[in-house]
VORO-637221 format. One record per residue (C-alpha): residue in one letter; x, y, z. Coordinates in pm, 1 decimal. Each point is the difference from the previous one (the first is absolute). Layout:
N
<rec 'a'; <X; Y; Z>>
...
END
This chain:
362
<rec 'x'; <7936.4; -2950.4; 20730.8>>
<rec 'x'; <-193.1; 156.5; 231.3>>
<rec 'x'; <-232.7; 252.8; -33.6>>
<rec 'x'; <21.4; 352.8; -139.7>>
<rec 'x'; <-8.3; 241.2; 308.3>>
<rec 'x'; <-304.0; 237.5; -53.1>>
<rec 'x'; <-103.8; 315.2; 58.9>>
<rec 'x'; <-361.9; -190.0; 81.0>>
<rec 'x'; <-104.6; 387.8; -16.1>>
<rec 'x'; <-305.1; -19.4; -197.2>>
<rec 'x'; <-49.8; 348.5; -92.6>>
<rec 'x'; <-35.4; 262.6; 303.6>>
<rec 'x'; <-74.1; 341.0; -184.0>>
<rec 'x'; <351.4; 229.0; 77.0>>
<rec 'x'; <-105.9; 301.3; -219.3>>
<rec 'x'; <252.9; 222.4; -95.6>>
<rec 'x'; <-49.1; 319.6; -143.7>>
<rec 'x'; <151.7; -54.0; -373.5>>
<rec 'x'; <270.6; 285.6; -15.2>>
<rec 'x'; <304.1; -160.7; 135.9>>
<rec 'x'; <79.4; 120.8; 440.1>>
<rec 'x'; <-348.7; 44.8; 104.4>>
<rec 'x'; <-173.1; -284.5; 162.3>>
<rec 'x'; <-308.7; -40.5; 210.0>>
<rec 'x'; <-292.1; -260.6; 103.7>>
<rec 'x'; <-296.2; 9.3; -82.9>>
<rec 'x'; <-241.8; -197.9; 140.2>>
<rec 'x'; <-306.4; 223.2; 19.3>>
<rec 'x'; <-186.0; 103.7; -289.4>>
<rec 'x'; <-340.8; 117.2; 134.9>>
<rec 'x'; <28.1; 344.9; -121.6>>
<rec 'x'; <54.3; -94.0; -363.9>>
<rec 'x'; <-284.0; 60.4; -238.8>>
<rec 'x'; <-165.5; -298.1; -172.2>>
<rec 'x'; <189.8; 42.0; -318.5>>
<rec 'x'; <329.4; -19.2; 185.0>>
<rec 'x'; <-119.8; -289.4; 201.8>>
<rec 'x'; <-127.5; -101.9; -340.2>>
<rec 'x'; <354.9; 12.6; -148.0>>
<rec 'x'; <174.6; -190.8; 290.8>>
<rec 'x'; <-229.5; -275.2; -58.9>>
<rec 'x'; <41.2; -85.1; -307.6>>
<rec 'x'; <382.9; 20.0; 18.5>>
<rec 'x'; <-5.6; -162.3; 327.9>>
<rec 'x'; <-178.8; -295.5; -257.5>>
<rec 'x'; <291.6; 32.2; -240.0>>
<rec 'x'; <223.5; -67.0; 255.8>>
<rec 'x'; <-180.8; -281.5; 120.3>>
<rec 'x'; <-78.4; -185.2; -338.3>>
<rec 'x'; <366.4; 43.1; -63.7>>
<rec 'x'; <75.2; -193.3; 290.9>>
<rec 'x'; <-187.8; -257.8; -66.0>>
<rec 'x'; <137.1; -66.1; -345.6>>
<rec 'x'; <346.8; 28.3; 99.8>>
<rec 'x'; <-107.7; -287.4; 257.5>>
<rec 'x'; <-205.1; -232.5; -232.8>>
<rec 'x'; <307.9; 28.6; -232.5>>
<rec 'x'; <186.3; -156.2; 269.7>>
<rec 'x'; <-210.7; -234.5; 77.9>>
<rec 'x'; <-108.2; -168.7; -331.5>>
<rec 'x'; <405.1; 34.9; -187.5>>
<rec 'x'; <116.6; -140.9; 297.5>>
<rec 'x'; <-276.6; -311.5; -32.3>>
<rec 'x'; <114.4; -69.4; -348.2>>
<rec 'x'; <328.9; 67.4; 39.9>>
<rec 'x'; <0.5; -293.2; 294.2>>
<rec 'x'; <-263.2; -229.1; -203.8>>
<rec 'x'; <312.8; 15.4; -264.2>>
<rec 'x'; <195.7; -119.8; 309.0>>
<rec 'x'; <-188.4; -288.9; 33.6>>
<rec 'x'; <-103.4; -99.2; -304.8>>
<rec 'x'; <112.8; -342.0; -89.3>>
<rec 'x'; <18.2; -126.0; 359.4>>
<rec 'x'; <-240.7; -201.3; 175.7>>
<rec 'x'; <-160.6; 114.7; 416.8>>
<rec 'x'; <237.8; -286.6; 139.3>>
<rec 'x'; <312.9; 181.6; -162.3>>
<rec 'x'; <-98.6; 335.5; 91.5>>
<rec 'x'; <-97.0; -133.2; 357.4>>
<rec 'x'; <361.4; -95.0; 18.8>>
<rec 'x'; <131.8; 274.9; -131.7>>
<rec 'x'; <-112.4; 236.3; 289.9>>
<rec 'x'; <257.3; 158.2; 264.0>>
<rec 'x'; <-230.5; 127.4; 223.6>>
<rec 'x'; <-299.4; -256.7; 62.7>>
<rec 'x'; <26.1; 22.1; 419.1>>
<rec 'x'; <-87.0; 163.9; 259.8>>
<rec 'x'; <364.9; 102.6; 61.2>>
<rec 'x'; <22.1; 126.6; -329.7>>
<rec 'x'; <-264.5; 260.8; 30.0>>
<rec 'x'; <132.1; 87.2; 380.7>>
<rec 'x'; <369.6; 24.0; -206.1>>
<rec 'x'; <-121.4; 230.2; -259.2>>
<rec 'x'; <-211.2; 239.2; 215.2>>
<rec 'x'; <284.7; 44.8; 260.0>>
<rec 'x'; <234.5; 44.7; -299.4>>
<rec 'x'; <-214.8; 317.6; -99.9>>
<rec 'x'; <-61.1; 130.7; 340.5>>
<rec 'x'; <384.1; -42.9; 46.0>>
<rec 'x'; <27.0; 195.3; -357.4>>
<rec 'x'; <-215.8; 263.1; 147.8>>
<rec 'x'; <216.5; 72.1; 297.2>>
<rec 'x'; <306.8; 25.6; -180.5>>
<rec 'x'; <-167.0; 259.8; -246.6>>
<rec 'x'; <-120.6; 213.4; 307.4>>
<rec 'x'; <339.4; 8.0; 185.8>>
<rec 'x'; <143.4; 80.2; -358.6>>
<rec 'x'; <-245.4; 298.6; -25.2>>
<rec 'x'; <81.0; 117.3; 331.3>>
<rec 'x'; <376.2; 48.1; -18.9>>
<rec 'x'; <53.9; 53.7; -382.9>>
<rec 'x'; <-177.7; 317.8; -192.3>>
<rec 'x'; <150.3; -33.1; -328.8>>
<rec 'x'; <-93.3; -168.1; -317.5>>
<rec 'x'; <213.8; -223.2; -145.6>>
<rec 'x'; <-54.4; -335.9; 224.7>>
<rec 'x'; <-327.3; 18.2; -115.6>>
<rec 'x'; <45.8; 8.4; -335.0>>
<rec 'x'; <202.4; -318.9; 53.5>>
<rec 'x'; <-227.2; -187.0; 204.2>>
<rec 'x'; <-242.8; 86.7; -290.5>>
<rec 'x'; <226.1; -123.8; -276.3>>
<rec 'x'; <6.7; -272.8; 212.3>>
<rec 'x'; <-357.0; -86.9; -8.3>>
<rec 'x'; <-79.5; 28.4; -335.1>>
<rec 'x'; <285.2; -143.5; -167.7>>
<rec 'x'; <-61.3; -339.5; 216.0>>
<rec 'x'; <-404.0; 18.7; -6.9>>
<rec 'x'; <16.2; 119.0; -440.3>>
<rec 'x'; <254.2; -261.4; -57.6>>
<rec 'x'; <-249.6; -257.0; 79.7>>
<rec 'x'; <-264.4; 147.0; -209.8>>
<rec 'x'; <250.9; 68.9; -281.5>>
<rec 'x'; <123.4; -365.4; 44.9>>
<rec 'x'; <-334.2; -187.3; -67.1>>
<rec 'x'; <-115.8; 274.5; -250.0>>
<rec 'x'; <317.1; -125.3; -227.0>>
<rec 'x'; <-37.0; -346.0; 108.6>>
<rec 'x'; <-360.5; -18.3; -117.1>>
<rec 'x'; <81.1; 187.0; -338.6>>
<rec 'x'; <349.0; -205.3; -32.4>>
<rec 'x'; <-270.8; -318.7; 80.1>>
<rec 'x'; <263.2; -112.7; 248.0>>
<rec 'x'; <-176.6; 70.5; 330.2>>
<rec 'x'; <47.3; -275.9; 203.5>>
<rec 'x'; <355.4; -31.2; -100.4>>
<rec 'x'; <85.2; 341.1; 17.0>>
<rec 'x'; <-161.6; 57.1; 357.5>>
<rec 'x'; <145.7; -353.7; 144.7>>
<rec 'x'; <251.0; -66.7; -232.7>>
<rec 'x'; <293.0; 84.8; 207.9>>
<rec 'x'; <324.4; 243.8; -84.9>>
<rec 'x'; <1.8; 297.2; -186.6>>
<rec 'x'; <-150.8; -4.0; -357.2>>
<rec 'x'; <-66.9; 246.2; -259.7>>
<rec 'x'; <-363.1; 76.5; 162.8>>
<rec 'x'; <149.7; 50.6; 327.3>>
<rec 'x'; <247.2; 245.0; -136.9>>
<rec 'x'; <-306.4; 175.1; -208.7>>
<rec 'x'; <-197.3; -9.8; 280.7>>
<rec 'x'; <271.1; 159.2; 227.9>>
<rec 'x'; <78.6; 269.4; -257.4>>
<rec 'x'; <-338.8; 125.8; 18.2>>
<rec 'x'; <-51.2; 19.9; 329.6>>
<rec 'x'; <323.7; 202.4; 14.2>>
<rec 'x'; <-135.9; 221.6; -286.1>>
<rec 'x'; <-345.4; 34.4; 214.0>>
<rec 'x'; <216.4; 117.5; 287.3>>
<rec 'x'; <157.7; 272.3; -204.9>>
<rec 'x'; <-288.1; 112.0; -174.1>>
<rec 'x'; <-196.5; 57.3; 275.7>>
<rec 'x'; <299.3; 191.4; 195.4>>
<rec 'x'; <16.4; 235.7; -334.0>>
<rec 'x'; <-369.7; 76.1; -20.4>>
<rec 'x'; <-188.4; -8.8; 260.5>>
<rec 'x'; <-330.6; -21.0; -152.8>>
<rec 'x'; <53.9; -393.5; 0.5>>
<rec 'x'; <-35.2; -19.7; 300.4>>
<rec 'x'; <-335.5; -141.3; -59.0>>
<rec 'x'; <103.0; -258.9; -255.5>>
<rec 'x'; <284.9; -164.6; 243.9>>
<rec 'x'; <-201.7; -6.3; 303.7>>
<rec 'x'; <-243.3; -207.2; -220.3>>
<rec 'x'; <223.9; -213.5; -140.1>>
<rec 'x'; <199.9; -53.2; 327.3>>
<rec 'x'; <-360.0; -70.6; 147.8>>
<rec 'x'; <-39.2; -288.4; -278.1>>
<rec 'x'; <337.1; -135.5; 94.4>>
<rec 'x'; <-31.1; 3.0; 381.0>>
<rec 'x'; <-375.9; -155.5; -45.2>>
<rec 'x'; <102.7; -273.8; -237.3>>
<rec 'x'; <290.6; -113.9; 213.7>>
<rec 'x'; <-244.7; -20.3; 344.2>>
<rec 'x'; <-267.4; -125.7; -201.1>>
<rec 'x'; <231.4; -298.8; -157.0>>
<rec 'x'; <135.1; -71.6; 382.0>>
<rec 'x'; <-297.6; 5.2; 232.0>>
<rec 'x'; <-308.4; -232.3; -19.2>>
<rec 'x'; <-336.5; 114.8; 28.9>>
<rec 'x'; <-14.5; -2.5; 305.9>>
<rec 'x'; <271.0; 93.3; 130.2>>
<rec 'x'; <19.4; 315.0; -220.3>>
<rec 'x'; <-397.0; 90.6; 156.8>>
<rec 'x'; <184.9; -79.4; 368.2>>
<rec 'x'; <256.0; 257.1; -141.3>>
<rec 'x'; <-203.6; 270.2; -130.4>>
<rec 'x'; <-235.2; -33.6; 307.4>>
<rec 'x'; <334.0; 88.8; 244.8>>
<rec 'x'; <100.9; 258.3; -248.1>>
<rec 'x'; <-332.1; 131.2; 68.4>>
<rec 'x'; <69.9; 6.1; 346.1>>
<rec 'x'; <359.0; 133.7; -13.0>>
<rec 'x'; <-151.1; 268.1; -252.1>>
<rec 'x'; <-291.3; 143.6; 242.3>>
<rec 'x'; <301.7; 6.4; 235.0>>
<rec 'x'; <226.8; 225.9; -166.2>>
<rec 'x'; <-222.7; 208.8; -176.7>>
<rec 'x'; <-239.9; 97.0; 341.4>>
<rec 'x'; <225.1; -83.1; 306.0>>
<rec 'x'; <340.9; -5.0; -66.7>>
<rec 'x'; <-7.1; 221.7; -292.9>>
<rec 'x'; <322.4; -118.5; -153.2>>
<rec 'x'; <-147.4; -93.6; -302.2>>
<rec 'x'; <-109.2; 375.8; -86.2>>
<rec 'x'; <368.5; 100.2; 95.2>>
<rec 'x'; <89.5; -262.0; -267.8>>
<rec 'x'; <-241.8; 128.6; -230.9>>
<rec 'x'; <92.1; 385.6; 23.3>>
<rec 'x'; <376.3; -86.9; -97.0>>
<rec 'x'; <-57.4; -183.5; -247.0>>
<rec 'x'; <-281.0; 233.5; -166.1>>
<rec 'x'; <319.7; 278.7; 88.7>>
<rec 'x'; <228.7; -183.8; -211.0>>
<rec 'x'; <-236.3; -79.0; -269.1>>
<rec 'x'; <79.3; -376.0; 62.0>>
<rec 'x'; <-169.5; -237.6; -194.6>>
<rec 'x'; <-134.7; -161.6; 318.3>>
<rec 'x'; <-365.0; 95.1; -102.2>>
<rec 'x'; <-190.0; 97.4; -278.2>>
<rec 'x'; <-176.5; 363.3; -19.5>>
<rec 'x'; <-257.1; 232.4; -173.6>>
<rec 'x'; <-9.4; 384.2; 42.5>>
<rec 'x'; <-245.5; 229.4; -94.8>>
<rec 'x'; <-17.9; 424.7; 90.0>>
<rec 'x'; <-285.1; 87.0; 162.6>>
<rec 'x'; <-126.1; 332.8; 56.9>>
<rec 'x'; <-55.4; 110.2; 349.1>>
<rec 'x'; <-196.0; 364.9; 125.6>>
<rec 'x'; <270.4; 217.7; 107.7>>
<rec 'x'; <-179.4; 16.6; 316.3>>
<rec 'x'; <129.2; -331.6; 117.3>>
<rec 'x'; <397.2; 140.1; 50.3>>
<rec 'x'; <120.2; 195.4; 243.9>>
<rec 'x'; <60.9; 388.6; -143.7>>
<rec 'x'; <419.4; -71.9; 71.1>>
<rec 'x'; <-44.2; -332.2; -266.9>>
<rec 'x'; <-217.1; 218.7; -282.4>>
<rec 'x'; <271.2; 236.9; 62.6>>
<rec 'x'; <307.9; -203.8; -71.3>>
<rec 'x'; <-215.2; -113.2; -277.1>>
<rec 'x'; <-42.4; 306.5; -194.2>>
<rec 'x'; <353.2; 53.6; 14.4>>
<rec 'x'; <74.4; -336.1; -134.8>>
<rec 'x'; <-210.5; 49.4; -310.3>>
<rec 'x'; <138.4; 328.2; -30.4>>
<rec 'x'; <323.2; -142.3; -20.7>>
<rec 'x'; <-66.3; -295.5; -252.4>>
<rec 'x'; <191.5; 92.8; -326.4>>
<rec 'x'; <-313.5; -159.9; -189.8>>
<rec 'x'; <-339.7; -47.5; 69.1>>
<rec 'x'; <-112.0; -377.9; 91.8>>
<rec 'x'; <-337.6; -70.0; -199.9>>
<rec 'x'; <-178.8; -31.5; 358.9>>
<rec 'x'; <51.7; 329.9; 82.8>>
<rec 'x'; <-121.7; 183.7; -294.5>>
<rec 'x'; <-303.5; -251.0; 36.9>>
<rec 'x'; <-52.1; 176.7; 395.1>>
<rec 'x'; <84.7; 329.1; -146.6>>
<rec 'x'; <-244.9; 258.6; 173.0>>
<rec 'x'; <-100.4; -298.0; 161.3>>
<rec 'x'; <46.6; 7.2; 395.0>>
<rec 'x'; <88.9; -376.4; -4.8>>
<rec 'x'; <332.8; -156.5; 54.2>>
<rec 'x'; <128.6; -338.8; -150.2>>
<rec 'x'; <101.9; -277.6; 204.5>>
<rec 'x'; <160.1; -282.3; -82.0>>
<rec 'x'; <-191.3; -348.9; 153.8>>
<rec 'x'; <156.8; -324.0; -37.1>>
<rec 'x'; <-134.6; -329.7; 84.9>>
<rec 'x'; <217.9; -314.8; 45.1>>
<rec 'x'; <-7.7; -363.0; 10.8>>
<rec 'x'; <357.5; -229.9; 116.4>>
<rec 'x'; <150.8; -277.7; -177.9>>
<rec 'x'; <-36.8; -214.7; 251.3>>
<rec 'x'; <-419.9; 93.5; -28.7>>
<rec 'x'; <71.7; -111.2; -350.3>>
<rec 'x'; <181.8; -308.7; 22.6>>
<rec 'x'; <-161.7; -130.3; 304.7>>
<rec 'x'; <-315.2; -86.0; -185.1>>
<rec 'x'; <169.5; -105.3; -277.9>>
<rec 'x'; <132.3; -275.9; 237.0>>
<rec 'x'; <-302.5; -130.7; 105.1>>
<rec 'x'; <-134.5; -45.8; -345.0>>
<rec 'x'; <349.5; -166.0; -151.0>>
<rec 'x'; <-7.5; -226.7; 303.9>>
<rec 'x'; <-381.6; -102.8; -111.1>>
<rec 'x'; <92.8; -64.0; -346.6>>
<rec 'x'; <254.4; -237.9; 114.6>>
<rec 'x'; <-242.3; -140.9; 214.8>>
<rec 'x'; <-206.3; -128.1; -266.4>>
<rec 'x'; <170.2; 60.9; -317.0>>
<rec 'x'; <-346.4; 199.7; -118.9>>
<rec 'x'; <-51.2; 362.4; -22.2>>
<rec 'x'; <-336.9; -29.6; 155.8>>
<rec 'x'; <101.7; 57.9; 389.9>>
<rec 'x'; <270.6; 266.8; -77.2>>
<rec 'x'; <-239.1; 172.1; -186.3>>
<rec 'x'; <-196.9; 72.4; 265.4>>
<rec 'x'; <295.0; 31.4; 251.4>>
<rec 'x'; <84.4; 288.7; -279.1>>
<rec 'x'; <-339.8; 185.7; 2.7>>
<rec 'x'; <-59.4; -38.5; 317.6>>
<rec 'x'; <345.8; 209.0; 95.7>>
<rec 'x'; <-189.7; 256.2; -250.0>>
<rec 'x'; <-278.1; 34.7; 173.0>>
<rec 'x'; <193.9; 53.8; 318.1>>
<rec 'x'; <191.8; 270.1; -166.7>>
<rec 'x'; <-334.2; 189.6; -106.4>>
<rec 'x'; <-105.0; -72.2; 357.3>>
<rec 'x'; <339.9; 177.0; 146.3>>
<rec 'x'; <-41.9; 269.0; -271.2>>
<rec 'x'; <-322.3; 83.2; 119.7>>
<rec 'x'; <88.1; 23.1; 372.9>>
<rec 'x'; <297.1; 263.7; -93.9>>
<rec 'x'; <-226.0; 180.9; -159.3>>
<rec 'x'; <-196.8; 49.3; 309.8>>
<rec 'x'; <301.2; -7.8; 257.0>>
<rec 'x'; <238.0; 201.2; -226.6>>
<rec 'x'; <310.4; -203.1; 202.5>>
<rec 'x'; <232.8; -261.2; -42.0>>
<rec 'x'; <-159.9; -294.7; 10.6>>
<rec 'x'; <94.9; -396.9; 17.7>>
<rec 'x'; <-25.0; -170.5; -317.1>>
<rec 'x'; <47.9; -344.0; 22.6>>
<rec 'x'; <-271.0; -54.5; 331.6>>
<rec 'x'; <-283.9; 101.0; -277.6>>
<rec 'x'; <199.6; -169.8; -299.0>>
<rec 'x'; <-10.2; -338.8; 243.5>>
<rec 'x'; <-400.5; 55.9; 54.2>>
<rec 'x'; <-73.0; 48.6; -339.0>>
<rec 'x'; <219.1; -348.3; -83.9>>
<rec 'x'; <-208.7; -195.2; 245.2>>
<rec 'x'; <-313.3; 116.8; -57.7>>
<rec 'x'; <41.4; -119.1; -362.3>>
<rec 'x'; <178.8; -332.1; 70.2>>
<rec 'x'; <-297.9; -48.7; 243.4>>
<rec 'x'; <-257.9; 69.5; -342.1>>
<rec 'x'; <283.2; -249.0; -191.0>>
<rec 'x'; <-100.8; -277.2; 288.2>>
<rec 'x'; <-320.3; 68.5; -59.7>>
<rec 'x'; <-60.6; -19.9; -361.4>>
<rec 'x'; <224.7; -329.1; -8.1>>
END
């Protein structure tokens, strides 16, 4: 399975004004006063720590979900057991994705409407949960091995399967789980890679995703197309955090304040932000910041593949905070560049800068 198509748009502040109709960017706030700039800081932090947990939650459930993988086998058995340990492989599974890519785009182009989407993302997280679902069971069930390589369809599989289905249609009834399946599917997508690709060959991999991810992020721009429809359709493609921020009236045009007004007039009840701007010439706006699957599972990846490598948590470990880091490191440039940014190029420094200190401590 190949991996999860992402949004790779880690976090470019759209800000919305909060009413519903009204939106505008804003990417200047010189003119605020220091408690407003005050204010966006520390929810800009929010935003940011939330990130990163969502992301370490990824990355250290999906390391013991695959150490449960592998428990009981030896390196020479898991050597083996790898389907994509070439060269090939890793030129096979990036053209597969760039391939994916394409199709998605010409899909955008000539279809507006909703419903394929919500398919393809069915799709996704039914295959990428059932995995997780599957070992989950077979570690509780203490079948694992047989119930991953057993063959046919047993009891787990159907579990397995019936919860993934169930994920599906919670997350198409409330939309608030968005979240929660984008971070499972993450765990499923990373495990999979991770169990497939050596060590190096999943660095090769994450070092052309790199590439391919500058690429369509700053020159082709595809990726940001990719991003906005699936942000659009609430997809869980990515994981999110939103805060309101005030802004100084000052910063809209006199048409937007206008439309504005009338909107609040028109709300049947007050929202608890505006009675908190009341007299106030501030208007809320909401800010989201985003990070892709594929930003989640990528890492992930690397770090399964150097568990497998040496059967030790040691290596993966620091494959795992060193991703971190170069998360914090691509939080902190959005915060100064307030645009969409490439996440994995920073995720792959961080990952070899602390492989290098791994080398160099053992």
């Amino acid at each position: 399975m190949g991996k999860t198509p992402s949004t790779r748009y880690s976090g470019a502040r759209s800000a919305a004004l909060a009413l519903p109709g009204l939106g505008v960017v804003i990417n200047n706030i010189h003119m605020m006063d220091e408690m407003a700039k005050e204010e966006i800081r520390i929810s800009r932090s929010r935003q940011m720590l939330s990130i990163i947990a969502m992301f370490m939650i990824v990355q250290f459930s999906g390391l013991l979900l695959a150490s449960l993988v592998f428990s009981g086998l030896t390196i020479s058995q898991v050597s083996s057991a790898r389907i994509a340990s070439s060269f090939n492989s890793v030129i096979f599974y990036l053209f597969y994705i760039v391939i994916l890519a394409l199709i998605l785009i010409f899909v955008m182009k000539i279809y507006r409407g909703y419903k394929l989407f919500i398919v393809f993302e069915g799709i996704v997280i039914f295959i990428a949960s059932f995995f997780v679902f599957l070992i989950v069971i077979g570690a509780l069930t203490h079948s694992i091995q047989s119930t991953l390589f057993g063959g046919g369809v047993s009891v787990q599989v159907i579990v397995a399967g019936l919860l993934a289905f169930l994920l599906v249609i919670a997350k198409n009834k409330w939309q608030n789980l968005r979240n929660t399946a984008a971070i499972i599917a993450s765990i499923g997508v990373g495990v999979v890679l991770g169990v497939s690709f050596g060590f190096f060959e999943a660095l090769l991999f994450m070092a052309l995703l790199a590439i391919y991810d500058f690429i369509a992020v700053f020159i082709t721009k595809h990726m940001i197309t990719i991003a906005n429809a699936a942000v659009n359709r609430n997809l869980a493609l990515f994981v999110g955090a939103s805060e309101i921020e005030a802004v100084p009236e000052s910063e809209f045009p006199r048409s937007q304040i206008a439309r504005f007004e009338e909107m609040k007039k028109r709300a049947k009840k007050k929202l608890p932000v505006l009675k908190a701007l009341k007299g106030r010439k501030l208007v809320p706006i909401e800010v989201p910041a985003m990070l892709g699957t594929g930003d989640l599972a990528v890492p992930l990846m690397v770090s399964i593949s150097a568990y497998s490598a040496t059967l030790s948590f040691t290596l993966s470990i620091f494959v795992a905070v060193g991703a971190v880091f170069g998360l914090i490191i691509t939080m902190f440039i959005l915060q100064k560049l307030n645009r969409a940014l490439p996440a994995i190029p920073p995720l792959l420094l961080g990952v070899l800068i602390f492989v290098g200190l791994y080398l160099l401590i053992y």
